[in-house]
N, CA and C atoms as a LAMMPS dump frame, in Angstrom:
ITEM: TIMESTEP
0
ITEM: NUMBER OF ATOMS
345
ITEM: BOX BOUNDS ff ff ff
-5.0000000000000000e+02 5.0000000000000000e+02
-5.0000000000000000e+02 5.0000000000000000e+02
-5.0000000000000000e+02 5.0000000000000000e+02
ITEM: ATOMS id mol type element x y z
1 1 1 N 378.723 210.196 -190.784
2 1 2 C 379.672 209.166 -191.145
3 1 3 C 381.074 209.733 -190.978
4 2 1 N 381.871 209.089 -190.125
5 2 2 C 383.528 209.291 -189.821
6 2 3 C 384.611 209.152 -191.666
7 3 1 N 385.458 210.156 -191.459
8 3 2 C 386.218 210.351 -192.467
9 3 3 C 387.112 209.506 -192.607
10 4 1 N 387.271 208.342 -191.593
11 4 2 C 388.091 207.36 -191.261
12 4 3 C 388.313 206.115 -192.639
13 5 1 N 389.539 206.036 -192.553
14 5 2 C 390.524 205.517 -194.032
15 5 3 C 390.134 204.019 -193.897
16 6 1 N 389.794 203.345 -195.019
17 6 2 C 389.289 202.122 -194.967
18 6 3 C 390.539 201.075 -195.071
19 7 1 N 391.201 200.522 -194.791
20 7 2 C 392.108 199.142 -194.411
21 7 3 C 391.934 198.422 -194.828
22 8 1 N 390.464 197.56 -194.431
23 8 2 C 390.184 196.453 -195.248
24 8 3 C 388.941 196.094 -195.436
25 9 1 N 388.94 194.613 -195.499
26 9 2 C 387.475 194.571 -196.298
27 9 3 C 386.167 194.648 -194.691
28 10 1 N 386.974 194.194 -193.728
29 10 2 C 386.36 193.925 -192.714
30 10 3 C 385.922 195.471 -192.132
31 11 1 N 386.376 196.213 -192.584
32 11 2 C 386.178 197.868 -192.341
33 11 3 C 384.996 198.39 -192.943
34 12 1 N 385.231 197.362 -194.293
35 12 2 C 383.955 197.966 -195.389
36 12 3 C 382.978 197.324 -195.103
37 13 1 N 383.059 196.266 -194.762
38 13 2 C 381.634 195.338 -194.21
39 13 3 C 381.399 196.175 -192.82
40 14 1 N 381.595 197.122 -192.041
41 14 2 C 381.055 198.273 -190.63
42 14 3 C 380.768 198.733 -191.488
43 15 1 N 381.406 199.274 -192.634
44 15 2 C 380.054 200.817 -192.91
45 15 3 C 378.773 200.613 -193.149
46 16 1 N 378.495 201.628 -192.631
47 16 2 C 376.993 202.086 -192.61
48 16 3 C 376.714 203.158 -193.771
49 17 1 N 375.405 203.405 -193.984
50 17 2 C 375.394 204.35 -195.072
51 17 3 C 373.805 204.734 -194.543
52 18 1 N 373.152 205.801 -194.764
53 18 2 C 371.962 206.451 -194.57
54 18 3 C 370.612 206.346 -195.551
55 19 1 N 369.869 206.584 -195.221
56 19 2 C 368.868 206.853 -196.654
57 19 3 C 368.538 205.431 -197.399
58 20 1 N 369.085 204.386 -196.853
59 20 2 C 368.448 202.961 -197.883
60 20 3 C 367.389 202.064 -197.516
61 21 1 N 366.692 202.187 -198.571
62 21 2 C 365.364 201.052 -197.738
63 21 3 C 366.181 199.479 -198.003
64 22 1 N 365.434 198.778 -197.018
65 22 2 C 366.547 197.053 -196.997
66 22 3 C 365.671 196.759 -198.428
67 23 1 N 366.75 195.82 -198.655
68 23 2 C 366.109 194.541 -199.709
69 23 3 C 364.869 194.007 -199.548
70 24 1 N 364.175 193.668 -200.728
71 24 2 C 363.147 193.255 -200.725
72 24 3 C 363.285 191.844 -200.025
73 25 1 N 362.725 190.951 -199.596
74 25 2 C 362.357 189.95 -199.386
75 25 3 C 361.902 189.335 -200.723
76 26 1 N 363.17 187.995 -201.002
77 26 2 C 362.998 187.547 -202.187
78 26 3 C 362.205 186.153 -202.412
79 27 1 N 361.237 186 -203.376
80 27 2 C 360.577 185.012 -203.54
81 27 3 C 361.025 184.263 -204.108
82 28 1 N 361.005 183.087 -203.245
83 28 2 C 361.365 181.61 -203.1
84 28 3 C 360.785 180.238 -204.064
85 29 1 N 359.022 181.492 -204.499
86 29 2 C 358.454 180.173 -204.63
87 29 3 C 358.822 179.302 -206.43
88 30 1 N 359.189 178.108 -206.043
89 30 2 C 359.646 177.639 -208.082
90 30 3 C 358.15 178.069 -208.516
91 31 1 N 359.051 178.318 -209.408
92 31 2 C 357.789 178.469 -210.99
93 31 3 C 357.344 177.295 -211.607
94 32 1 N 355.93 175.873 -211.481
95 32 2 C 355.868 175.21 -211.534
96 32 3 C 355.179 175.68 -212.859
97 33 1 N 355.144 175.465 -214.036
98 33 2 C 353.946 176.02 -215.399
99 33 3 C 353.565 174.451 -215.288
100 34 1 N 352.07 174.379 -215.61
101 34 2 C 351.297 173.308 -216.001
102 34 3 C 350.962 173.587 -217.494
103 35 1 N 351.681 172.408 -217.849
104 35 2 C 351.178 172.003 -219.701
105 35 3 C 350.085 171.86 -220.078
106 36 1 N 349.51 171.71 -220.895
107 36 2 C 348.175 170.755 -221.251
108 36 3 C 349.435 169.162 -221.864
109 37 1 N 348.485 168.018 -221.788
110 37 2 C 348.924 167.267 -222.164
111 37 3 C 349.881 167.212 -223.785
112 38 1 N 351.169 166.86 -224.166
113 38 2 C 351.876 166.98 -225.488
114 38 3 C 352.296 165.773 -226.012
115 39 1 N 351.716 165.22 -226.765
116 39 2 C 352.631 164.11 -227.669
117 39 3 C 353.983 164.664 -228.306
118 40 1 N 355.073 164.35 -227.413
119 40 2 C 356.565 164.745 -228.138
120 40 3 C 356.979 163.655 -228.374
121 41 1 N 358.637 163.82 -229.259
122 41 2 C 359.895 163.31 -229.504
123 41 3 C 360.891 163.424 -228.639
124 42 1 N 361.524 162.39 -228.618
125 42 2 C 362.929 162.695 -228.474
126 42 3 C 363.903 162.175 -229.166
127 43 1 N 364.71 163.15 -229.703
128 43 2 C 365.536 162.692 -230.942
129 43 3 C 366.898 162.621 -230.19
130 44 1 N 367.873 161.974 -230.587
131 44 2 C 369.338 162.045 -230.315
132 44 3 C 369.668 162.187 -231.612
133 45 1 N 370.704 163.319 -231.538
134 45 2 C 371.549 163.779 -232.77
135 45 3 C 372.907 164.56 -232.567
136 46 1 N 374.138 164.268 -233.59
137 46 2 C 375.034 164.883 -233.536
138 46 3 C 375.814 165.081 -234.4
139 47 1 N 374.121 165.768 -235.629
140 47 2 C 374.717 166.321 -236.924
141 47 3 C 374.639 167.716 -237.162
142 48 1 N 375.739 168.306 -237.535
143 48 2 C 376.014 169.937 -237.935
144 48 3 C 376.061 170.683 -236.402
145 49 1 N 376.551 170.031 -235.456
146 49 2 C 377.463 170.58 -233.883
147 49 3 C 378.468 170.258 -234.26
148 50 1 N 379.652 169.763 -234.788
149 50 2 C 380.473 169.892 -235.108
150 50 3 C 380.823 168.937 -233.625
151 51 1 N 380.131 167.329 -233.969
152 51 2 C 380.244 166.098 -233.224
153 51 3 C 379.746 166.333 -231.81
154 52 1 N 379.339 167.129 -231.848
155 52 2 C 378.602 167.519 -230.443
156 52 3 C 377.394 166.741 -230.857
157 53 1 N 377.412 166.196 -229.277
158 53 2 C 375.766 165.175 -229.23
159 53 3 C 374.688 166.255 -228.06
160 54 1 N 373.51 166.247 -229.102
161 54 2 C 372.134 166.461 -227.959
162 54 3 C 371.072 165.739 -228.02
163 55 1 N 370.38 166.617 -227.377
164 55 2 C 368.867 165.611 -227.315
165 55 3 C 368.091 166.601 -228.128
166 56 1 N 367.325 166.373 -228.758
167 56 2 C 366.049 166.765 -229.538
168 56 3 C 364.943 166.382 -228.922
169 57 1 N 364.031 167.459 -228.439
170 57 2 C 362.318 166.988 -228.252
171 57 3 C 361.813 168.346 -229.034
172 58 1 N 360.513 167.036 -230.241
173 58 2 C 360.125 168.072 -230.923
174 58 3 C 358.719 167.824 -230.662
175 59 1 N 357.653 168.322 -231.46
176 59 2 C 356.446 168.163 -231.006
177 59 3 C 355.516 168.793 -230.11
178 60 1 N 356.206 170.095 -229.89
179 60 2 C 355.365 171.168 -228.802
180 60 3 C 354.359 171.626 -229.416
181 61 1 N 353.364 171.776 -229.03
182 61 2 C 352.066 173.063 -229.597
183 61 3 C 351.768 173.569 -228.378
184 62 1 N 352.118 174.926 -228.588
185 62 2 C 352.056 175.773 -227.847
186 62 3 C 352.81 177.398 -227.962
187 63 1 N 352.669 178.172 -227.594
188 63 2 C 353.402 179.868 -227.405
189 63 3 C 354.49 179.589 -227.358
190 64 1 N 355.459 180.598 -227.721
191 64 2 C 357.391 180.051 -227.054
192 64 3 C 357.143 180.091 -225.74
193 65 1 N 356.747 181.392 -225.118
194 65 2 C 356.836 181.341 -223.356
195 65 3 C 356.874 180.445 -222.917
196 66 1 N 355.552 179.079 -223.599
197 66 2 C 355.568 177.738 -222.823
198 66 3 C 356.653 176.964 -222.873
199 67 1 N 357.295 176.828 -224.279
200 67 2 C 358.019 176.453 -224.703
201 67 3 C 359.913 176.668 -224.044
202 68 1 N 359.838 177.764 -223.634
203 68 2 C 361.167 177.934 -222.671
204 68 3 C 360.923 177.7 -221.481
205 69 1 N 359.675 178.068 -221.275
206 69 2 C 359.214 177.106 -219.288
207 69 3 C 359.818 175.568 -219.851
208 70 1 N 359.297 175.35 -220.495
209 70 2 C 359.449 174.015 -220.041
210 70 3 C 360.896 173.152 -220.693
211 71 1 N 361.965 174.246 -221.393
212 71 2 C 362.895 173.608 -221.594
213 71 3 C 363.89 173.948 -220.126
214 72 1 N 363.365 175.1 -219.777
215 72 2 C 363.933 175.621 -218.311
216 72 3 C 363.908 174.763 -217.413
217 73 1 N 362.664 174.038 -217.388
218 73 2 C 362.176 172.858 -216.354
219 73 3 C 363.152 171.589 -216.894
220 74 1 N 363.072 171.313 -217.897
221 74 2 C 364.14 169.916 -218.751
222 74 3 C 365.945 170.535 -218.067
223 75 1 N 366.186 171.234 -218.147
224 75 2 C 367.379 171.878 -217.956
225 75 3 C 367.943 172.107 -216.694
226 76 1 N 367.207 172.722 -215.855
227 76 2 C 367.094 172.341 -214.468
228 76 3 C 366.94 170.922 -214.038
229 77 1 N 366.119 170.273 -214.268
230 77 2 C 366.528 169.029 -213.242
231 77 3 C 367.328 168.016 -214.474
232 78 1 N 367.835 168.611 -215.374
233 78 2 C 368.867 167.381 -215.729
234 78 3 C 370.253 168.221 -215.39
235 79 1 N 370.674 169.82 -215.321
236 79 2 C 371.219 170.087 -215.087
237 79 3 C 372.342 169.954 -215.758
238 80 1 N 372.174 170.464 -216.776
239 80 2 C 372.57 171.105 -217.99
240 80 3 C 372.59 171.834 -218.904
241 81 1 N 372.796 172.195 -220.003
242 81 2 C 372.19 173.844 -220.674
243 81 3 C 371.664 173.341 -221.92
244 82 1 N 371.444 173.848 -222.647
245 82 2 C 370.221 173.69 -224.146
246 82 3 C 370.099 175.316 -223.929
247 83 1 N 368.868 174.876 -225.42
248 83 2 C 368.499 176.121 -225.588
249 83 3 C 367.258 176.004 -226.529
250 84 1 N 366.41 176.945 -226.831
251 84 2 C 364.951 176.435 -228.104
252 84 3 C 365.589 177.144 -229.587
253 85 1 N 365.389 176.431 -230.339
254 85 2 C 365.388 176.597 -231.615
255 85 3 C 364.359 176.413 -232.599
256 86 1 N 363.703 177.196 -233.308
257 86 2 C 363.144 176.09 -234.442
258 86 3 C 362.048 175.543 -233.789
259 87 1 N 361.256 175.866 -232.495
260 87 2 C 360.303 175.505 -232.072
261 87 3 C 360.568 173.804 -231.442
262 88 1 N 361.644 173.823 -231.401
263 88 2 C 362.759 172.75 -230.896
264 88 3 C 363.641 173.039 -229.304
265 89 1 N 363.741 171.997 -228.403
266 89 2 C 363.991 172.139 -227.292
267 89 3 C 365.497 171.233 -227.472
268 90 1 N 366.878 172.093 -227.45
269 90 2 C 368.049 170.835 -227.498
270 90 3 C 368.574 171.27 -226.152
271 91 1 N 368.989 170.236 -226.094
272 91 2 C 369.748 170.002 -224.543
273 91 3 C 370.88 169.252 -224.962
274 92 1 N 372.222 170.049 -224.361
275 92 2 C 373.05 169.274 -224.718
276 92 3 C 373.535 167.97 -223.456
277 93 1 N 374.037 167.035 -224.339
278 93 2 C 374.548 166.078 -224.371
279 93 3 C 373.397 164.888 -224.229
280 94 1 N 373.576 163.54 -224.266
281 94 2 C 372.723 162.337 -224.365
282 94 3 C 371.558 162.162 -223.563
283 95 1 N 371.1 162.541 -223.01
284 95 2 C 370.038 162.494 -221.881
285 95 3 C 368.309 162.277 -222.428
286 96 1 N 368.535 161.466 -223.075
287 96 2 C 367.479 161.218 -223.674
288 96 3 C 366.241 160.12 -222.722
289 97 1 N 367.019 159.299 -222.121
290 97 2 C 366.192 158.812 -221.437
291 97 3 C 365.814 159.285 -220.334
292 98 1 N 366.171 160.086 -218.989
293 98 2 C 366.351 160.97 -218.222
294 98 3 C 365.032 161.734 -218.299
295 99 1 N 365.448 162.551 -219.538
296 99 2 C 364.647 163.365 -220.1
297 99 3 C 362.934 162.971 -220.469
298 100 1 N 363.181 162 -221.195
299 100 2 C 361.896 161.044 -221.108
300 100 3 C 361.107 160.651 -220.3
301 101 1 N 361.967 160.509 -218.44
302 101 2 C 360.54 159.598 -217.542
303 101 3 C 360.573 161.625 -217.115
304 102 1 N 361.287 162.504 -217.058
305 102 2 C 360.966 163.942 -216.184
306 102 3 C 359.47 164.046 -217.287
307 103 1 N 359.681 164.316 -218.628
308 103 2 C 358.463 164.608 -219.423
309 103 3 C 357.25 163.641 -218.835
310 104 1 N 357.664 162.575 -218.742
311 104 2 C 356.219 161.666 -218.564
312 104 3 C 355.622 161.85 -217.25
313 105 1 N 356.503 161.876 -216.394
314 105 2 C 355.764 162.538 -214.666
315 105 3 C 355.42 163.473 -215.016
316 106 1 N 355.64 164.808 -216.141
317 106 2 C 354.66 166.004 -216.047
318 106 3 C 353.522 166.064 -216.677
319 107 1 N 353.492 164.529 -217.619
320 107 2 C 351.848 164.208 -217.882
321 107 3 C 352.065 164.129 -219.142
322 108 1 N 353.027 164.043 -220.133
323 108 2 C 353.386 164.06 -221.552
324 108 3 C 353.533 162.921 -222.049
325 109 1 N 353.216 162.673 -223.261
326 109 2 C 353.234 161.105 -224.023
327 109 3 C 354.673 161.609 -224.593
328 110 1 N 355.897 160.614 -224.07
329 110 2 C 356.882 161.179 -225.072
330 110 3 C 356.934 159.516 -226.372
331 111 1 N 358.072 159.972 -227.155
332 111 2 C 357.67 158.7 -228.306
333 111 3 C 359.436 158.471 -228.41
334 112 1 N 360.429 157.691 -228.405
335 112 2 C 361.482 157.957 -228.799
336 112 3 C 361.852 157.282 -230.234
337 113 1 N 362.666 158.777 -230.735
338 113 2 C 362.646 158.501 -232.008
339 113 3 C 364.381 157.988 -232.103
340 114 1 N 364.873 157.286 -233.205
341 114 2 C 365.987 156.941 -233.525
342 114 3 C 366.981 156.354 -232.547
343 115 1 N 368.124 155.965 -232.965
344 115 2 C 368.896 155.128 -232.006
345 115 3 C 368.626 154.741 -230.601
């Protein structure tokens, strides 16, 4: 390798370097988890967020692991963030109905509760 003074970035993108195996080849494939069938909730609430509104689905039986697959899966295609609590899946903001036909295409009885 030349002792030659680097300029810019387009200099640093030529170097070369010795000794590295390439990158792995990264897997592509989604992580689809299959449920067993769940009678849930979905609650709308926006008490003790400090007027922040989410969605509530309660009613899981199951491990947490399952339980963050599948708020991961709620989160992803509504495309937004949440998080599990309390054996509780919140997602923020109103998306309650949304949320409702994604659960029912994955084979879930949902029930909606309140407003």
């Amino acid at each position: 390798m030349s002792e030659k003074k680097l300029n810019s970035l387009a200099d640093l993108a030529k170097l070369q370097f010795e000794n590295l195996a390439p990158d792995p080849e990264p897997d592509n494939t989604p992580e689809e988890t299959v449920f067993e069938k769940q009678f849930l909730e979905a609650h709308f609430s926006n008490k003790g967020r400090a007027g922040k509104t989410v969605t509530l689905i309660k009613g899981f039986e199951g491990n947490a692991e399952d339980l963050k697959a599948l708020a991961k899966q709620i989160k992803n295609h509504i495309g937004t963030g949440g998080t599990v609590k309390n054996g509780e899946i919140l997602i923020q903001g109103n998306f309650r109905d949304q949320i409702m036909d994604f659960l029912t295409q994955l084979g879930h009885q949902v029930k909606r509760v309140g407003g």
